[in-house]
C-alpha angles and dihedrals in degrees: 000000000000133000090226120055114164136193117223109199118200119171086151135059092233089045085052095050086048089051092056103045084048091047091058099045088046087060102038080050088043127019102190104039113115109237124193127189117197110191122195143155109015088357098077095056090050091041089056090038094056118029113195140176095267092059089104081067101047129084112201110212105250079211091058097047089048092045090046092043092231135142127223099220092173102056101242113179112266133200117213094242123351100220088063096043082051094044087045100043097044083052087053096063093268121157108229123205114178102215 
């Protein structure tokens, strides 16, 4: 387990596209660091619209995908409700970054 582990938080598209380029620099910065991205709100549409090679880190909001009305056809890992994976997580020693 790493020292670092930091919380990406995305409720935008463009938060989401920030959260991934972040995601990639932290870990070319530092390998082992463990990264999480929570996407809500106008994140989740733009995170099934446009798959990407960070997806094993991101949690989609179940919330966000009912609300929205959306399915998650590939299967991307979702959180019940993303408030309370950022609470917990943040609890937990998590570094947030709100992207």
């Amino acid at each position: 387990m790493s020292d670092l582990r930091v919380l990406l938080h995305a409720p935008t598209a463009d938060g989401l596209a920030r959260a991934r380029r972040n995601a990639r620099n932290l870990l070319n910065a530092r390998p082992g660091a463990e990264v999480l991205i929570v996407a809500n709100g106008g994140a989740v549409a733009a995170a099934l619209a446009e798959p990407d090679d960070t997806d094993a880190r991101l949690r989609l909001c179940r919330n966000s995908l009912k609300a929205q009305g959306l399915e998650n056809p590939d299967g991307i890992a979702e959180v019940e409700a993303a408030v309370v994976t950022l609470a917990e997580l943040q609890a937990d020693g998590w570094a947030y970054i709100r992207a």
